[in-house]
DOMARKE-284758 format. One record per residue (C-alpha): residue number from 1; residue in one letter; z, y, x. Coordinates in nm, 4 decimals, decimal comma. Each point is the difference from the previous one (the first is absolute). Layout:
<vexmi n="NUM" res="A" z="Z" y="Y" x="X"/>
...
END
This chain:
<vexmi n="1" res="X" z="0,0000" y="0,0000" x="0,0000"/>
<vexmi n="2" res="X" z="0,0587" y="0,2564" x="0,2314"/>
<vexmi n="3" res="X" z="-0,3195" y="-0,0968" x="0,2367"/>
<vexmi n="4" res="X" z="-0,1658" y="0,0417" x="-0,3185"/>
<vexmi n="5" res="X" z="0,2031" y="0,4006" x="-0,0659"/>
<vexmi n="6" res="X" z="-0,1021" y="0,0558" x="0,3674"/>
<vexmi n="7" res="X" z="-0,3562" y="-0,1020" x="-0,0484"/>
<vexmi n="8" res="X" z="-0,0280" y="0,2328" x="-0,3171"/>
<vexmi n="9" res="X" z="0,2178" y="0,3149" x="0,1854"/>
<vexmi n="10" res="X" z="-0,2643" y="-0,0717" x="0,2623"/>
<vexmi n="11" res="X" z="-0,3065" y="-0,0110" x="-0,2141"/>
<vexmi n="12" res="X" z="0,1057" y="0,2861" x="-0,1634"/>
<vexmi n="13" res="X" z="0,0319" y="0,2465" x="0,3014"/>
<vexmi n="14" res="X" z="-0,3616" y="-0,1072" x="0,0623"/>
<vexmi n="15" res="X" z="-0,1194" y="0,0961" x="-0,3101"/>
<vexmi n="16" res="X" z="0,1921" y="0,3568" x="-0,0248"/>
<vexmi n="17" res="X" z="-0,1506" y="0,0810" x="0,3625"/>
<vexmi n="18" res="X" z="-0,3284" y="-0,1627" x="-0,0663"/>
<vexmi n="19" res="X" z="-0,0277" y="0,2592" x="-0,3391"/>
<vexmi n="20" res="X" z="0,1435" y="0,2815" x="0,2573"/>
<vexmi n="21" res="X" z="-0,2531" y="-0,0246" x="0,2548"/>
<vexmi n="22" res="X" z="-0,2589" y="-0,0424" x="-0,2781"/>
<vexmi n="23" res="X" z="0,0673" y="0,2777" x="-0,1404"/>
<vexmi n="24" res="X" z="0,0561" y="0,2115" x="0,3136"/>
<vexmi n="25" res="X" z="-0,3387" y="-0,1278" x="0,1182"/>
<vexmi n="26" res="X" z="-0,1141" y="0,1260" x="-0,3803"/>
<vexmi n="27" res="X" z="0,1481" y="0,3606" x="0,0052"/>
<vexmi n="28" res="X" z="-0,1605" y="0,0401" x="0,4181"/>
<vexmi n="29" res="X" z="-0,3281" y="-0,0610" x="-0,1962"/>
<vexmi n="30" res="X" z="0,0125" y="0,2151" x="-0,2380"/>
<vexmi n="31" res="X" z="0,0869" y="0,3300" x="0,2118"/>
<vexmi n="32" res="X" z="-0,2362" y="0,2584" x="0,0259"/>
<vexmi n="33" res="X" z="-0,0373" y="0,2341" x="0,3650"/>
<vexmi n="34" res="X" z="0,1954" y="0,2746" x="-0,1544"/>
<vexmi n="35" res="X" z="0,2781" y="-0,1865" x="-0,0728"/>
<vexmi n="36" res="X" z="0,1478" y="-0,0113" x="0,3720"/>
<vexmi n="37" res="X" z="-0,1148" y="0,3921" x="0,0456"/>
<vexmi n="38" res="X" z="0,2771" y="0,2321" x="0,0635"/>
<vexmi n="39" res="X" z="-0,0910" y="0,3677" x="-0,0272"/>
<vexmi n="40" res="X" z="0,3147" y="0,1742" x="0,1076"/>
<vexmi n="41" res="X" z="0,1770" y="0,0984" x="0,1976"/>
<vexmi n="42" res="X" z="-0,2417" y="0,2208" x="0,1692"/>
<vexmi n="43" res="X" z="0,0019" y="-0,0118" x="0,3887"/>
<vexmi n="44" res="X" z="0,0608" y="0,3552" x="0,0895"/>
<vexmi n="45" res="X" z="-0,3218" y="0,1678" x="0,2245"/>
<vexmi n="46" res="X" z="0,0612" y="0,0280" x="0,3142"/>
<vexmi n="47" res="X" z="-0,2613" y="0,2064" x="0,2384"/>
<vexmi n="48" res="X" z="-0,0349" y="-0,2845" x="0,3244"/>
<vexmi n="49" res="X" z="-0,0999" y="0,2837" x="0,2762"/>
<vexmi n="50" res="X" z="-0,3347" y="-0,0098" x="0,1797"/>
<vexmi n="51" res="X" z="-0,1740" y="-0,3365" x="0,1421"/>
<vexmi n="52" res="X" z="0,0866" y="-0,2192" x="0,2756"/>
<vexmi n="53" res="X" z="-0,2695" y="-0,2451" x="0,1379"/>
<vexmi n="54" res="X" z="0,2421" y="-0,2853" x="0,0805"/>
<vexmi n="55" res="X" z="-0,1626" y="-0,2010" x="0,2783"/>
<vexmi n="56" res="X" z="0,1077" y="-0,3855" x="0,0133"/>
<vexmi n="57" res="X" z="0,2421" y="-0,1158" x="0,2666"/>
<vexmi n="58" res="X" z="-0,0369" y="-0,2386" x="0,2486"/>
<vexmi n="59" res="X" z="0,0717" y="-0,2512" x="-0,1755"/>
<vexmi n="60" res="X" z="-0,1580" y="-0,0066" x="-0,3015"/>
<vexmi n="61" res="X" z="-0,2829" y="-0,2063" x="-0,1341"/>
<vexmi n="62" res="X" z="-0,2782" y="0,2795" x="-0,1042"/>
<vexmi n="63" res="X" z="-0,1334" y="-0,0925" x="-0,3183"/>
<vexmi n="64" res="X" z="-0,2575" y="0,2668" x="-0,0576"/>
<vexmi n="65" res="X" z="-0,1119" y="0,2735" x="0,2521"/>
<vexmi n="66" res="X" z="-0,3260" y="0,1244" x="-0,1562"/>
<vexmi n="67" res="X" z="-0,1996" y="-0,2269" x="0,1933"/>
<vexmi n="68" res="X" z="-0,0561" y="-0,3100" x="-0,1982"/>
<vexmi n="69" res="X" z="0,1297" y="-0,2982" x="-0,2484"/>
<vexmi n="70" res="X" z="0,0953" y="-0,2560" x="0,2921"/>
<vexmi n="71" res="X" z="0,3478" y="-0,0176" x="-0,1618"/>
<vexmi n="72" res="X" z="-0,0804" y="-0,0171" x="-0,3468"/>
<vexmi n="73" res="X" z="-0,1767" y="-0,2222" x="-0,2577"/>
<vexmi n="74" res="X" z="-0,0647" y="0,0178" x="-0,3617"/>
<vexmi n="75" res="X" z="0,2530" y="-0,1755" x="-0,2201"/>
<vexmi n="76" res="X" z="-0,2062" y="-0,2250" x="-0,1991"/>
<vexmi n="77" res="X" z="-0,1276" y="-0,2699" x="0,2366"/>
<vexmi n="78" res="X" z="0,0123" y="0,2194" x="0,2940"/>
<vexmi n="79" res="X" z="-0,3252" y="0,1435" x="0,1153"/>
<vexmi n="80" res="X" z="-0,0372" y="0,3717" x="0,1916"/>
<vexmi n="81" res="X" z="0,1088" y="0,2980" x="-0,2300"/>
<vexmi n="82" res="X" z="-0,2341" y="0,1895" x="-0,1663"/>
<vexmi n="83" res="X" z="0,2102" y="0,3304" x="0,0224"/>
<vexmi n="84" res="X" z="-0,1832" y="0,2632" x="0,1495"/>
<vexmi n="85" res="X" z="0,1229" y="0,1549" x="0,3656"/>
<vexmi n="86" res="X" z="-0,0550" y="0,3830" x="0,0570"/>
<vexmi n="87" res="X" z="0,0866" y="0,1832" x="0,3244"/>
<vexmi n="88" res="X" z="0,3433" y="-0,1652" x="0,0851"/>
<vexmi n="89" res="X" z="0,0739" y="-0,1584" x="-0,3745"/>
<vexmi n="90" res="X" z="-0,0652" y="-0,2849" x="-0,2411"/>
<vexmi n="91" res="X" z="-0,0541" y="0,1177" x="-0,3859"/>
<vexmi n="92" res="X" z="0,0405" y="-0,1922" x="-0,2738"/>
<vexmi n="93" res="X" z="-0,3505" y="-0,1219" x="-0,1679"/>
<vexmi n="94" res="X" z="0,0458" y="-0,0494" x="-0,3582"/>
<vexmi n="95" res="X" z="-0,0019" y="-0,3586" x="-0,1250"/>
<vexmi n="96" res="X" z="-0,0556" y="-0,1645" x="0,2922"/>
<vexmi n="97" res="X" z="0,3516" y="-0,1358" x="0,0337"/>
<vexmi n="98" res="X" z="0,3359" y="0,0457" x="0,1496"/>
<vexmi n="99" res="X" z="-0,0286" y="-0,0778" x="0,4177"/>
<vexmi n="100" res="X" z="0,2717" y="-0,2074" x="0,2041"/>
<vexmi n="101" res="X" z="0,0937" y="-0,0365" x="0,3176"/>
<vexmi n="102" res="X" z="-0,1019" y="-0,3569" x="0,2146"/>
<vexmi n="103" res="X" z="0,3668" y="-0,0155" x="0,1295"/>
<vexmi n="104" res="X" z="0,2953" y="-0,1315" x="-0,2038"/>
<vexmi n="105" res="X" z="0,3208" y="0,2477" x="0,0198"/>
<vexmi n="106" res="X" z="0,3755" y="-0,0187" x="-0,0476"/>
<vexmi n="107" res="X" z="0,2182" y="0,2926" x="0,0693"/>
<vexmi n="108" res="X" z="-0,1972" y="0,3027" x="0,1196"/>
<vexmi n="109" res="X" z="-0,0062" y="0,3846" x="0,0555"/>
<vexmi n="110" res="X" z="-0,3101" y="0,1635" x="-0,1582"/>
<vexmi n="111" res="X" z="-0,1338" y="0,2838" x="0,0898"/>
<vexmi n="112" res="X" z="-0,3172" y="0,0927" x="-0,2368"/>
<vexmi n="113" res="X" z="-0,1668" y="0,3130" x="-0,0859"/>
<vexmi n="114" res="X" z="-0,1596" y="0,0654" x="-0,3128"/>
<vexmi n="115" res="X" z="-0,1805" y="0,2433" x="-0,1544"/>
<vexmi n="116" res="X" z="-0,0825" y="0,0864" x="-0,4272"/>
<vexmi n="117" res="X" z="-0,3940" y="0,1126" x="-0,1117"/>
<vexmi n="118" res="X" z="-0,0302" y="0,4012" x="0,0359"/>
<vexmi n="119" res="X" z="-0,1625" y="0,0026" x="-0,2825"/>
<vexmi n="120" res="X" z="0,2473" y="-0,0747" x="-0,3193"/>
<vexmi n="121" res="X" z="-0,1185" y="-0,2445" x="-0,2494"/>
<vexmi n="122" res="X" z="0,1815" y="-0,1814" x="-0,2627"/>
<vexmi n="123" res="X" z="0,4309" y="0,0520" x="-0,0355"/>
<vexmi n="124" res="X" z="0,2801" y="-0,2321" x="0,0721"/>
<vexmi n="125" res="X" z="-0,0364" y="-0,3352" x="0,0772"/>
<vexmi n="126" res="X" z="-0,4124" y="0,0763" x="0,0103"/>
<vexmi n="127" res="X" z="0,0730" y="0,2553" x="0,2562"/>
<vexmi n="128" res="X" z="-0,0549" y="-0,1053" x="0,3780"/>
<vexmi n="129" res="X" z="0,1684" y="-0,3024" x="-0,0776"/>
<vexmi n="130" res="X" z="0,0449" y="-0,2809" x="0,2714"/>
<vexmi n="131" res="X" z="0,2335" y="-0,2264" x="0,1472"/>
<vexmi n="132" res="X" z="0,1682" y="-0,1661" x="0,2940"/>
<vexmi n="133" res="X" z="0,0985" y="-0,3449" x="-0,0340"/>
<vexmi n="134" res="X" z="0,2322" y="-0,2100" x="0,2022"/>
<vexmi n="135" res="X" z="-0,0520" y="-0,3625" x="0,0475"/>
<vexmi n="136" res="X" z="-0,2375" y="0,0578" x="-0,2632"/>
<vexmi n="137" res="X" z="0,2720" y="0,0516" x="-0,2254"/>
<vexmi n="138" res="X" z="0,2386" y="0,2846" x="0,0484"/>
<vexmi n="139" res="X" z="-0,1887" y="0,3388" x="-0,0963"/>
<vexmi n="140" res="X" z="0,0794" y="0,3564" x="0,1039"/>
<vexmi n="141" res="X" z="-0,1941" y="0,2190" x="-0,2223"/>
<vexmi n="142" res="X" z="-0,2506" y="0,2582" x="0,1220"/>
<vexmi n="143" res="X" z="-0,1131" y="0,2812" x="-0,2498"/>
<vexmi n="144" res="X" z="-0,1023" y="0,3519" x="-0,0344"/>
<vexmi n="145" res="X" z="0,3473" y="0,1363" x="-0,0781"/>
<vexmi n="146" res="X" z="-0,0702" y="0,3314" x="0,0435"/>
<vexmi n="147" res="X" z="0,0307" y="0,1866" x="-0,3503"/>
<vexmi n="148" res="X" z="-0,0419" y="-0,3178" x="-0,1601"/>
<vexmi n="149" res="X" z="0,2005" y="-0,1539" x="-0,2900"/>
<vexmi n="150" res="X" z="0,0750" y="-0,3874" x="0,0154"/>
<vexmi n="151" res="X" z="0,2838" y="-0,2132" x="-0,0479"/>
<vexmi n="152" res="X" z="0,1995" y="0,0257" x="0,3035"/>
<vexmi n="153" res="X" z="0,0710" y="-0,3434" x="0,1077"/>
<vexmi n="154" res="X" z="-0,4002" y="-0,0077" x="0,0170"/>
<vexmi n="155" res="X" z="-0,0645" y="0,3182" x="0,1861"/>
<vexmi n="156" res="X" z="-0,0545" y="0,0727" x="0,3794"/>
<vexmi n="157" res="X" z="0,2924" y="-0,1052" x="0,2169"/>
<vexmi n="158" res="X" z="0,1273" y="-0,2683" x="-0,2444"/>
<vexmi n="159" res="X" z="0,0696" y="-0,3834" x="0,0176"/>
<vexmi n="160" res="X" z="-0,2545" y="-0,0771" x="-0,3119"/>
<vexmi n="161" res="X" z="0,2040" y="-0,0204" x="-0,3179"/>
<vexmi n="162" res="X" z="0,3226" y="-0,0298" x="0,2041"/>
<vexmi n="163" res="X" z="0,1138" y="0,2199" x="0,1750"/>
<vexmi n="164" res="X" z="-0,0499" y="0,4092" x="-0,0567"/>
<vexmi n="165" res="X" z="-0,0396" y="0,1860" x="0,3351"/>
<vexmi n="166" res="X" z="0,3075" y="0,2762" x="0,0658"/>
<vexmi n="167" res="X" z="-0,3141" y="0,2874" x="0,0216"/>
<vexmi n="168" res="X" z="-0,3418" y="0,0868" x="-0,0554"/>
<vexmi n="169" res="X" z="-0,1241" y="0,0840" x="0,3158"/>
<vexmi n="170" res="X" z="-0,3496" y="-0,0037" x="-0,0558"/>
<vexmi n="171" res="X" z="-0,2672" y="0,2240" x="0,1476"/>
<vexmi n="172" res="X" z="-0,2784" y="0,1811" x="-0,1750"/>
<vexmi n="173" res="X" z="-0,2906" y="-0,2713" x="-0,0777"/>
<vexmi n="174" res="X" z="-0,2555" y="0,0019" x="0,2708"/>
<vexmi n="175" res="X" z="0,2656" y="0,0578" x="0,2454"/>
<vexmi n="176" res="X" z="0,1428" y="-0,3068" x="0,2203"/>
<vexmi n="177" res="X" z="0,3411" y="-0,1663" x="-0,0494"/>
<vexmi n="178" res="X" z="0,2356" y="-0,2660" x="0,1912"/>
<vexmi n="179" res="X" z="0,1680" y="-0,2897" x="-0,0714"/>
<vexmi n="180" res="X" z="0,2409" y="-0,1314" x="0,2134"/>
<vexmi n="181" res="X" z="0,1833" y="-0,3496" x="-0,1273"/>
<vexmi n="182" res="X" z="0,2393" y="-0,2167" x="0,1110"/>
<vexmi n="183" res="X" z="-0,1100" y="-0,3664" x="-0,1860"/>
<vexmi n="184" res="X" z="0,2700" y="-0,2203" x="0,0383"/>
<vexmi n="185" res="X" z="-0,1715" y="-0,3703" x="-0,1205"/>
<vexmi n="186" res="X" z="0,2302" y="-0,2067" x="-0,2538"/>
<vexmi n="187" res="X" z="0,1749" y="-0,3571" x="0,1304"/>
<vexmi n="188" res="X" z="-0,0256" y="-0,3030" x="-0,2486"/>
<vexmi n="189" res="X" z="0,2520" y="-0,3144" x="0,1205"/>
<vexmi n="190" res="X" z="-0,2056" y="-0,3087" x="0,0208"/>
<vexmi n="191" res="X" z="0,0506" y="-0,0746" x="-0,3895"/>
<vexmi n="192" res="X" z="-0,2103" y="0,3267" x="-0,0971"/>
<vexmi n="193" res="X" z="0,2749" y="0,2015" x="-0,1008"/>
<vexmi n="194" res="X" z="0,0761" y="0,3086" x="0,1173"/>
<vexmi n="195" res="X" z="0,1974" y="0,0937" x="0,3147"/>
<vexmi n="196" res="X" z="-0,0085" y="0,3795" x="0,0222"/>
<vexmi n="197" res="X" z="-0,2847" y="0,2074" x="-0,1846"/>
<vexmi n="198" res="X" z="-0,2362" y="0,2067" x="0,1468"/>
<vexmi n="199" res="X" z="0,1374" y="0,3964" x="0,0894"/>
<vexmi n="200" res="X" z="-0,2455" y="0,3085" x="0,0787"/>
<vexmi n="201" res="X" z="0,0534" y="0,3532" x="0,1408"/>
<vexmi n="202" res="X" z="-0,1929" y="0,2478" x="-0,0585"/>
<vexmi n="203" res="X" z="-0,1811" y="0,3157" x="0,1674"/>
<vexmi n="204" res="X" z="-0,2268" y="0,2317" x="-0,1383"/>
<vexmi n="205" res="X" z="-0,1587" y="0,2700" x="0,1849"/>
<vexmi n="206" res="X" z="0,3628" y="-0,0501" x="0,2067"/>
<vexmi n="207" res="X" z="0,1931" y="0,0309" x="-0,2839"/>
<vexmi n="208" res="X" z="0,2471" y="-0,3195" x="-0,0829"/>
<vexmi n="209" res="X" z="-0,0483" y="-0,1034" x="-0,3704"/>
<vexmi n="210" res="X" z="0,0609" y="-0,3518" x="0,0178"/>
<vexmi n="211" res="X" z="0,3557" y="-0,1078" x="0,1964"/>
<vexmi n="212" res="X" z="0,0231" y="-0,3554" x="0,0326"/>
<vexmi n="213" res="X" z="-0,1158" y="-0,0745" x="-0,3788"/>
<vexmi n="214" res="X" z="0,0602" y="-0,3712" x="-0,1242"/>
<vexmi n="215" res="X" z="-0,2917" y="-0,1404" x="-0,1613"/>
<vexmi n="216" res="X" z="0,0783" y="-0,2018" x="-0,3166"/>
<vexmi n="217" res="X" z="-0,3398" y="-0,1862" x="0,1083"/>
<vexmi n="218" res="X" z="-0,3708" y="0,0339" x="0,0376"/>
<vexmi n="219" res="X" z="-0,1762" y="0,3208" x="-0,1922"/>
<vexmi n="220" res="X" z="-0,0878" y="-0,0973" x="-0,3473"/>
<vexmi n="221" res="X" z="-0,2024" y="0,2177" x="-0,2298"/>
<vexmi n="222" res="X" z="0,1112" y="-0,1275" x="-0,2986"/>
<vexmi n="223" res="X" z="0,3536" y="-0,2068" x="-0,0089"/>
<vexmi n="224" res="X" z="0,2855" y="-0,0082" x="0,2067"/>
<vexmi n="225" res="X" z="-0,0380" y="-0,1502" x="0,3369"/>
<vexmi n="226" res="X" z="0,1283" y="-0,3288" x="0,1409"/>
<vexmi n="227" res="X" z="0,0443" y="-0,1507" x="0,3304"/>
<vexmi n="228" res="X" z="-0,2222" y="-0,3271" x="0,0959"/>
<vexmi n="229" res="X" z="0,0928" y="-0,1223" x="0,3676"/>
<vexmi n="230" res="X" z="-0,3573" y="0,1153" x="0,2649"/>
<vexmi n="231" res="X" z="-0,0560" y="0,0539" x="0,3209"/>
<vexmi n="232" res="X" z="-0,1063" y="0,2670" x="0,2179"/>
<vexmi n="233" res="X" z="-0,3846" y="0,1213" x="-0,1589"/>
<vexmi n="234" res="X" z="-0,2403" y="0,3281" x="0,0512"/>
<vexmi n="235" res="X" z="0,0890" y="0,3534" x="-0,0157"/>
<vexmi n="236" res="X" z="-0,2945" y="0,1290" x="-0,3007"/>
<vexmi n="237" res="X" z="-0,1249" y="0,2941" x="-0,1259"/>
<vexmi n="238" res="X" z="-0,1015" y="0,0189" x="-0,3468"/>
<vexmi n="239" res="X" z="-0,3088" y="0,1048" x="-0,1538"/>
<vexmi n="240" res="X" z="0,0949" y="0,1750" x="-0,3047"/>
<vexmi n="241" res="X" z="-0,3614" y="0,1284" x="-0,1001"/>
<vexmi n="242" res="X" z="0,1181" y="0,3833" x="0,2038"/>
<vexmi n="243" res="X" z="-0,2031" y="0,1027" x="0,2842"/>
<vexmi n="244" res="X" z="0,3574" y="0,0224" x="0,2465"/>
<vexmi n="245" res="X" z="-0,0097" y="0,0201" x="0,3957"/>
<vexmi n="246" res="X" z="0,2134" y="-0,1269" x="0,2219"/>
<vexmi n="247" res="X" z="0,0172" y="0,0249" x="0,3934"/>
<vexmi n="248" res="X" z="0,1986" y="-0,0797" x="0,2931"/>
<vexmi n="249" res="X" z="0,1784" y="-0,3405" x="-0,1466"/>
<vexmi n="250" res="X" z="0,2323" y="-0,1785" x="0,1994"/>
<vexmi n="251" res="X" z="0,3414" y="-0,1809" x="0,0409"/>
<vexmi n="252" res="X" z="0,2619" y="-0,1436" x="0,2385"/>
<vexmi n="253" res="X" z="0,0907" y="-0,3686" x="-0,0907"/>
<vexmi n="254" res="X" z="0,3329" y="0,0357" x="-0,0694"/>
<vexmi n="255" res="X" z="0,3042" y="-0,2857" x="0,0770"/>
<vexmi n="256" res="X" z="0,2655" y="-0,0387" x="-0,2477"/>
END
């Protein structure tokens, strides 16, 4: 009799987190984008100064120095980029795909510069929109946030749909910007869950918005993110259908 109580107690948790799950799974589905925007508060403006060229260190891998694609790849099936290069930059060619690098990373400094179309078309998330992913999964945001309304925790400077950046530091559009991040890569133990999630700082045109953010997981557009255990995987840049530059890309791999 009381295997049989203990088989039916058992049965019954099951059940009750089967129907949980279920209907967790359910309510994920039927979120729309706008229901994980967050439109205040407002990141005060803060005026960054005048441009510094940062040069890479010694010991950084150069990603991107105006000269060619060597480091990168497109992200469907590989294959050379089909992003245009200009003088010392690489611009974003509409619908031809996000790029990648050929090198798997863990931890890293980045230092990136970026740079929004002169010429204003479109508003908010339509407005010099782009991205930097790491491990293909973990996205700063990069956006014309220059007089331009958007929910905050999807503008310029922010963790996408996490984390809202302490200031809008953002330059007029035409004008080129910096990113300098500190990626530090999530541990899984060798069951898959998670050890310690992944953490960014931020820099933007020198100014810290980010301080050692936790990320609740990988950037979702619509949802809430989870972890799922991965290795190290590409730095990208994301094609977002907005003609945005960047120049002068590299990083320091970085020990824990």
């Amino acid at each position: 009799m009381l295997n049989r109580t203990i088989f039916t107690v058992t049965a019954f948790i099951i059940f009750t987190i089967f129907i949980s799950v279920s209907v967790s799974c359910a309510q994920e589905q039927e979120m729309q984008p706008e229901d994980t925007e967050v439109w205040e508060p407002v990141p005060p403006k803060v005026d960054p100064g005048s441009f510094t060229k940062l040069p890479p260190p010694s010991d950084a891998v150069v990603l991107f120095d105006g000269a060619n694609f060597d480091q990168w790849e497109h992200t469907d099936g590989g294959g050379k980029p089909e992003w245009k290069i200009e003088d010392d930059h690489m611009t974003v060619v509409a619908g031809t795909g996000s790029i990648q690098t050929k090198k798997d990373f863990g931890s890293v400094q980045l230092h990136i510069e970026w740079r929004s179309p002169e010429k204003i078309e479109g508003e908010g998330q339509g407005r010099g929109n782009s991205g930097v992913f790491f491990q293909n999964r973990y996205e700063v945001q990069v956006l014309d946030a220059y007089e331009n309304e958007t929910y905050v925790n999807g503008m310029a400077g922010s963790i996408y749909k996490q984390h809202i950046p302490e200031a809008n530091v953002a330059r007029k559009p035409g004008e080129w910007q910096s990113y300098d991040i500190v990626f530090i890569a999530p541990e899984f133990s060798d069951d898959g869950s998670l050890e310690s999630p992944a953490r960014v700082t931020v820099f933007w045109n020198g100014v810290l918005v980010q301080h050692d953010v936790e990320l609740e997981g990988p950037t979702e557009y619509i949802g809430h993110p989870s972890y799922e255990a991965h290795g190290e995987a590409p730095i990208t840049l994301q094609d977002h259908s907005n003609p945005v530059s960047f120049r002068n890309v590299w990083v320091r791999e970085l020990d824990k």
